[in-house]
N, C-alpha and C positions, 0 to 999 in steps of 0.2 A: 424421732425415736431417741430413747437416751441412752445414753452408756454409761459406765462404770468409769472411772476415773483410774489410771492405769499411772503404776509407781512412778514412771516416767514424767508423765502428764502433772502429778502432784510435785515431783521436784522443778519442773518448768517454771509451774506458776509460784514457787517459794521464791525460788530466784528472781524470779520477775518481779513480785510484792517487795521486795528486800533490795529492787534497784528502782520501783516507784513506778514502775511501766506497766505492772498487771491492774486493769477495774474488771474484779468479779461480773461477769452477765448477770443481768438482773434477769430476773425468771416470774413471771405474771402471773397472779394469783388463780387465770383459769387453768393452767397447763400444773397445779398442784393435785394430788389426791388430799381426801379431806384429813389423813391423819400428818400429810406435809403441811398441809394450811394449821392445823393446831399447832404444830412444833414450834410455825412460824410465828405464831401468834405469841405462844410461851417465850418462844427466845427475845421475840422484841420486846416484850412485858417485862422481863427477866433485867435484860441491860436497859431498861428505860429505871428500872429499881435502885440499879445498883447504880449509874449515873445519879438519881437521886441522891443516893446515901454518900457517894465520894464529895457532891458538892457544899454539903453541908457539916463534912469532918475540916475541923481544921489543918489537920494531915495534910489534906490534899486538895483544897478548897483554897488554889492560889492562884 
């Protein structure tokens, strides 16, 4: 069953990412609904894009 991620819950894991100790669960692509698997789809399409585009600015292409 899921829950809702509660204020608490969300400052837990900021703190934890920000001392190196939190890895996100990964979450399997069957326990998605099909409008979660498209987001997912976008969002990885999305930063596989923009990965593209920073390696090839010399900005930031170092």
């Amino acid at each position: 069953m899921r829950r809702f991620l509660l204020p608490a819950d969300a400052a837990r894991m900021v703190y934890r990412l920000a001392r190196g100790e939190f890895i996100p669960p990964q979450v399997d692509d069957t326990e998605l609904t099909p409008l979660e698997k498209a987001v997912r789809q976008y969002q990885a399409q999305r930063l596989a894009d923009t990965h593209a585009d920073l390696a090839v600015d010399p900005e930031f292409a170092q």
